[in-house]
MDTraj code that builds the backbone (N, CA, C; nanometers):
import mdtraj as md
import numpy as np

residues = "UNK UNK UNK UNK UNK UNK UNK UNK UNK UNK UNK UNK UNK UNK UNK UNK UNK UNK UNK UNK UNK UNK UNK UNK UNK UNK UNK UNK UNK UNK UNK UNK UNK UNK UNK UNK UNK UNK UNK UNK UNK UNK UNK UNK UNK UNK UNK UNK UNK UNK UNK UNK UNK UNK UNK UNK UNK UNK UNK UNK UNK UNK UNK UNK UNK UNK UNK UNK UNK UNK UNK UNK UNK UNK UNK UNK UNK UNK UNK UNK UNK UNK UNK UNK UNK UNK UNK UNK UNK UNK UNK UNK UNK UNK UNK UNK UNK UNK".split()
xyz = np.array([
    [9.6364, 11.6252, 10.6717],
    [9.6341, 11.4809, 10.6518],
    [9.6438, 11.4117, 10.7861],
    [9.5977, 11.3252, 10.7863],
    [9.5706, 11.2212, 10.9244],
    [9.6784, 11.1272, 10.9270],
    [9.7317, 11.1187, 11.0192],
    [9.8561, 10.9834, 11.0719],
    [9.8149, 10.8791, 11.0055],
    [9.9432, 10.8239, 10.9439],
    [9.9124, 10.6881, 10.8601],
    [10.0144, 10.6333, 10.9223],
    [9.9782, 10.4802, 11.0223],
    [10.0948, 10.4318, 11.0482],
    [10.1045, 10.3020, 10.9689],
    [10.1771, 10.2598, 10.9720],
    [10.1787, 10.1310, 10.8441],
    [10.1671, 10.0394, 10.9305],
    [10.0744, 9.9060, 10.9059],
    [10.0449, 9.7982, 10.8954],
    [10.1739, 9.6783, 10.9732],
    [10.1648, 9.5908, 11.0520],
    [10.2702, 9.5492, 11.0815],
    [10.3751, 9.4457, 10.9572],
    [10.4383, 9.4399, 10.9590],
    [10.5070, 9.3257, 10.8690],
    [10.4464, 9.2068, 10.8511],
    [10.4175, 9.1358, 10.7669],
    [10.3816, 8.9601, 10.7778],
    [10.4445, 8.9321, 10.6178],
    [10.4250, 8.7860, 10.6658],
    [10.4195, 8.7257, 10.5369],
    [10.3281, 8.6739, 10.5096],
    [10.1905, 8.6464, 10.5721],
    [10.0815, 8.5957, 10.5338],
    [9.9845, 8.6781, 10.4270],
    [10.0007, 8.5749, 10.2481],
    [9.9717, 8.6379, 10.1911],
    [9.7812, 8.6239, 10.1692],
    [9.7151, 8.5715, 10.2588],
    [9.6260, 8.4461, 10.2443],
    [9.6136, 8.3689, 10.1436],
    [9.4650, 8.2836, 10.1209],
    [9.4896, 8.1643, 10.0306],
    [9.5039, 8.2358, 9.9256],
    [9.6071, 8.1550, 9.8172],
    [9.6327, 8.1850, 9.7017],
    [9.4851, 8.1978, 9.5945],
    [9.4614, 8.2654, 9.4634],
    [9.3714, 8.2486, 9.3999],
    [9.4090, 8.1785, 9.2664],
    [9.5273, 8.1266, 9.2643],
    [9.5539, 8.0194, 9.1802],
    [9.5479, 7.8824, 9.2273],
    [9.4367, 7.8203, 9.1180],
    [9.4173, 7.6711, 9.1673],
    [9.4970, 7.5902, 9.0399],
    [9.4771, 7.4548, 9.0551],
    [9.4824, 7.3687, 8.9215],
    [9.4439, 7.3785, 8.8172],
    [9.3474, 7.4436, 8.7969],
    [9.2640, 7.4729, 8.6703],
    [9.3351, 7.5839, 8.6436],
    [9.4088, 7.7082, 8.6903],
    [9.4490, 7.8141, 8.6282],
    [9.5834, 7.7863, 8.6162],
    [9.6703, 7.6860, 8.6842],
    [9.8103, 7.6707, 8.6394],
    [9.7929, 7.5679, 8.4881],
    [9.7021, 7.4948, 8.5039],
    [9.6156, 7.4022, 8.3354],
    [9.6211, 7.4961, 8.2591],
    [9.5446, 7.5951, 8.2542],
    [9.5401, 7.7113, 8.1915],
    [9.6762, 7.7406, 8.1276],
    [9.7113, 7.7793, 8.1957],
    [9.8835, 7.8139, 8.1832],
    [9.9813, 7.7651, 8.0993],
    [9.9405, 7.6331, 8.1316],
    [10.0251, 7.5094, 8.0534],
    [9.9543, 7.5282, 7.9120],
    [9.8327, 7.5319, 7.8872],
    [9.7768, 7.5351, 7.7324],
    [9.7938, 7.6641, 7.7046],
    [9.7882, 7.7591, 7.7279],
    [9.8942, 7.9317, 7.7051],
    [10.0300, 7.9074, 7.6381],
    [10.1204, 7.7886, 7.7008],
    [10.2733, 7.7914, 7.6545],
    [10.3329, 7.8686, 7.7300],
    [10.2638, 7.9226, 7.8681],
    [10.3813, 7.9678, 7.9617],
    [10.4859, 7.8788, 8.0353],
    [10.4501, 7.7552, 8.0382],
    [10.5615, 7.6515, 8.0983],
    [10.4933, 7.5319, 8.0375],
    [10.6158, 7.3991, 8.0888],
    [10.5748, 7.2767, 8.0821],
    [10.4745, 7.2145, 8.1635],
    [10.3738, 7.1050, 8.1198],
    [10.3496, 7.0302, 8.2215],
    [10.3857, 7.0514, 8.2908],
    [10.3876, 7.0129, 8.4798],
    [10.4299, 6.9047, 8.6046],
    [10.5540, 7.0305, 8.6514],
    [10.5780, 7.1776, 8.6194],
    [10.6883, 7.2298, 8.6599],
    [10.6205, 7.3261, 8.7361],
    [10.5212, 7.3501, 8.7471],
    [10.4739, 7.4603, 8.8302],
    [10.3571, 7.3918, 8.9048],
    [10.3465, 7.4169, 9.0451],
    [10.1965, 7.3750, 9.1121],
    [10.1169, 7.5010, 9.1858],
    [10.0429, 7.4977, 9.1955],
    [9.9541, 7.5842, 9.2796],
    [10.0222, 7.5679, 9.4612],
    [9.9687, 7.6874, 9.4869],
    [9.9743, 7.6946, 9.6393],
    [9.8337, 7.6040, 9.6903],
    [9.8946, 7.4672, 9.7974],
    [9.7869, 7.4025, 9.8503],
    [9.7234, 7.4718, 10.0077],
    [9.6444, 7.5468, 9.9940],
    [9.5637, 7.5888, 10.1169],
    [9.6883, 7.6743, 10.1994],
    [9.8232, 7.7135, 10.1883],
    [9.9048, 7.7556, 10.1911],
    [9.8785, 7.9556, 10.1943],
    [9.8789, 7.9754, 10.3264],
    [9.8547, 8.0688, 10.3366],
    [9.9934, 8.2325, 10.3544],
    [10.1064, 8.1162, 10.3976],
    [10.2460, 8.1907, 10.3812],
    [10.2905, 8.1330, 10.2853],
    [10.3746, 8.1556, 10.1999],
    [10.4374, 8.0639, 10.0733],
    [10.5291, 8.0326, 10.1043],
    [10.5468, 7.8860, 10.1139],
    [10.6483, 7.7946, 10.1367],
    [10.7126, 7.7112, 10.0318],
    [10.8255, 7.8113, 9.9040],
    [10.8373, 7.6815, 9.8585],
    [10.9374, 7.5923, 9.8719],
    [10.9336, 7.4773, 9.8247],
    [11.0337, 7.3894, 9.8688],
    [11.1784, 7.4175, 9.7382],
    [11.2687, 7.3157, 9.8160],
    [11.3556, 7.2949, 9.7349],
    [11.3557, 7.3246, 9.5938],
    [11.4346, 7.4004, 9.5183],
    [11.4277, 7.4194, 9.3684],
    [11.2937, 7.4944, 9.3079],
    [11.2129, 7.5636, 9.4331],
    [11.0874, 7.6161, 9.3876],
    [11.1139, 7.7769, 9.3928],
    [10.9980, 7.8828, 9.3760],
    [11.0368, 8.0148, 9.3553],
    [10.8372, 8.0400, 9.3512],
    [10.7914, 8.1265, 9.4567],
    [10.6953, 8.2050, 9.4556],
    [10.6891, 8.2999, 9.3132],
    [10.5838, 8.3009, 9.2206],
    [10.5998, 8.3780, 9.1176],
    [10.4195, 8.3899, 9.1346],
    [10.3582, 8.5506, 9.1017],
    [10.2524, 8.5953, 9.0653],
    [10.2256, 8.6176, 8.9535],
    [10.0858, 8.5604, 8.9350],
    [10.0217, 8.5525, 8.7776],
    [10.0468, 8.6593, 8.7344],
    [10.0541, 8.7761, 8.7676],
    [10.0776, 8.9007, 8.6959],
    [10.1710, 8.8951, 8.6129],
    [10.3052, 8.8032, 8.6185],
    [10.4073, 8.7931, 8.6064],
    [10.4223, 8.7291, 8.4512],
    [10.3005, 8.6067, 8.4581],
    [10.3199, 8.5481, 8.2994],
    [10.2690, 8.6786, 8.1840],
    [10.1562, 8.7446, 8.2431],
    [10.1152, 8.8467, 8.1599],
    [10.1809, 8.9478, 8.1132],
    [10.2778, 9.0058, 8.1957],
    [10.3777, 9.0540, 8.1346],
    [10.5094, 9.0009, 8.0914],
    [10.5154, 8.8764, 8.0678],
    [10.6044, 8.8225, 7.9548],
    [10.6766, 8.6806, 8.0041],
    [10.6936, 8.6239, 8.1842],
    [10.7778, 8.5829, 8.1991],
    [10.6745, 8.4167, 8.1673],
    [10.8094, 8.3234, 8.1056],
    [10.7967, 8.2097, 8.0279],
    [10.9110, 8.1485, 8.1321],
    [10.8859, 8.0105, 8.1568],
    [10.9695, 7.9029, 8.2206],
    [10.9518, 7.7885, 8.0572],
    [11.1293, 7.7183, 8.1119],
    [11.2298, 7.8164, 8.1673],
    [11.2844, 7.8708, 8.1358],
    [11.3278, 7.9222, 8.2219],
    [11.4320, 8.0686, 8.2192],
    [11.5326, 8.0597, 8.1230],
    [11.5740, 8.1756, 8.1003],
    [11.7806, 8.2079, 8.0292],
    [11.7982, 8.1805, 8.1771],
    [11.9292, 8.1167, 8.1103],
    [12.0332, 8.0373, 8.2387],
    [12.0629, 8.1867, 8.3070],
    [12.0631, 8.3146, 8.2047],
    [12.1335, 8.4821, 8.2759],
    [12.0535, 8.5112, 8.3703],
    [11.9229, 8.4793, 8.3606],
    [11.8397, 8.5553, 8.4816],
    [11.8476, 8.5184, 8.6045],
    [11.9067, 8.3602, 8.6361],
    [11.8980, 8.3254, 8.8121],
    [12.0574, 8.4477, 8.8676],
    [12.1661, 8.4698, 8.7034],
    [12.2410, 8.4733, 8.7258],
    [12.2823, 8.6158, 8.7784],
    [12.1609, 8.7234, 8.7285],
    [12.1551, 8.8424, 8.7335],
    [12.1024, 8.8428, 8.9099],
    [11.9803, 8.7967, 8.8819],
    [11.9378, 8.8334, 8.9839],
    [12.0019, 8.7775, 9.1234],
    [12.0914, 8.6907, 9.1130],
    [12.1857, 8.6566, 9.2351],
    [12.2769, 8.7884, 9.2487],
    [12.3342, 8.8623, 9.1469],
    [12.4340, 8.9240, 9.1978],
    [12.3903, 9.0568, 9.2550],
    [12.2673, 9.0976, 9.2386],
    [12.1873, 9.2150, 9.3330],
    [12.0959, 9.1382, 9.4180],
    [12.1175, 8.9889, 9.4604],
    [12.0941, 8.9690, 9.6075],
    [11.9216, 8.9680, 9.6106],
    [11.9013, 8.9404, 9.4819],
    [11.7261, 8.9378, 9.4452],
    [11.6531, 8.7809, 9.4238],
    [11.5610, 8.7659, 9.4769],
    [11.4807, 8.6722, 9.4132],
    [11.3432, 8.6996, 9.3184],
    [11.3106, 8.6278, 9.2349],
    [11.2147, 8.6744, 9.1310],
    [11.0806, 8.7125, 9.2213],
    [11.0154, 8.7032, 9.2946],
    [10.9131, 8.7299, 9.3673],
    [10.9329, 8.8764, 9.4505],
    [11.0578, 8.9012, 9.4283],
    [11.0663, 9.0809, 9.5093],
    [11.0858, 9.1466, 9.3560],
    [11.0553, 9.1242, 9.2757],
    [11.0223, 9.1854, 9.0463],
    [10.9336, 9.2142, 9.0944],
    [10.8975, 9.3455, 9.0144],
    [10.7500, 9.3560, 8.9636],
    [10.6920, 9.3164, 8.8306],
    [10.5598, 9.3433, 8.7687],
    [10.5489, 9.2954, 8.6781],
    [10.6032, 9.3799, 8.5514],
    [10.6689, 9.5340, 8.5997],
    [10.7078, 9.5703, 8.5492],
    [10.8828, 9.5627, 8.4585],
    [10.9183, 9.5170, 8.5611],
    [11.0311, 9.4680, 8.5698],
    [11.0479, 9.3216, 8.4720],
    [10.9569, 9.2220, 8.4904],
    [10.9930, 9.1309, 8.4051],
    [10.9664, 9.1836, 8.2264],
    [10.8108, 9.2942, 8.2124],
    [10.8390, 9.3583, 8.0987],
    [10.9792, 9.4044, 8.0810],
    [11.0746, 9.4582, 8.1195],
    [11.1790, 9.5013, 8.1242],
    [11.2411, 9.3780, 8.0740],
    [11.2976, 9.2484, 8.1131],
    [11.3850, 9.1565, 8.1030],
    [11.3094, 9.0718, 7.9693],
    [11.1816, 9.0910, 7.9786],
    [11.1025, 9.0187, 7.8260],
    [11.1887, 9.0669, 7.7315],
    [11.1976, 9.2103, 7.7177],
    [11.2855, 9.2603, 7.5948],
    [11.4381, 9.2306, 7.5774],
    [11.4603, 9.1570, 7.7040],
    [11.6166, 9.1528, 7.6600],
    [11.6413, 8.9914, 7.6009],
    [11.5717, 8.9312, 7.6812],
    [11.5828, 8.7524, 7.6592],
    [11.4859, 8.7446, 7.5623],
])
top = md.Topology()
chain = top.add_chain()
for i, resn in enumerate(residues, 1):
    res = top.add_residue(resn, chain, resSeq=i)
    for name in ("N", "CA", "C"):
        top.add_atom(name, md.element.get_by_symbol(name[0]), res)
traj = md.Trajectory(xyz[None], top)
């Protein structure tokens, strides 16, 4: 096997492939409310602001619905996690409990 050295670190995830029309989408699905989720604007590192949380579409497909059980910010604070380091496996996992 040939040397594999890994890739340097970034956070640049480039442009997002969620626009307005697929968080619309979303909203007529019943994965969230109106006006609570926005798309990444031309936003090539994810920056969110205040009271916001990076989450991948993969994520509604396997089960996760806003908002939340009040337990999940509560879980995932005490192992020092934010929802964007889940996989989509993982929220299957927490679908079954909430």
């Amino acid at each position: 096997m040939g040397s594999r050295e890994k890739p340097p670190q970034t956070l640049r995830f480039g442009l997002s492939l969620a626009t307005k029309a697929l968080v619309d989408g979303y909203v007529q699905k019943g994965y969230f409310e109106s006006g609570v989720c926005r798309a990444f604007e031309g936003e090539e590192t994810p920056d969110p602001q205040e009271g916001e949380c990076v989450v991948f579409c993969d994520f509604f497909v396997a089960g996760l619905r806003f908002p939340l059980d009040p337990s999940v910010p509560e879980i995932l604070a005490r192992f020092g996690l934010k929802l964007h380091q889940l996989t989509p496996h993982a929220i299957v996992q927490l679908s079954k409990i909430f």
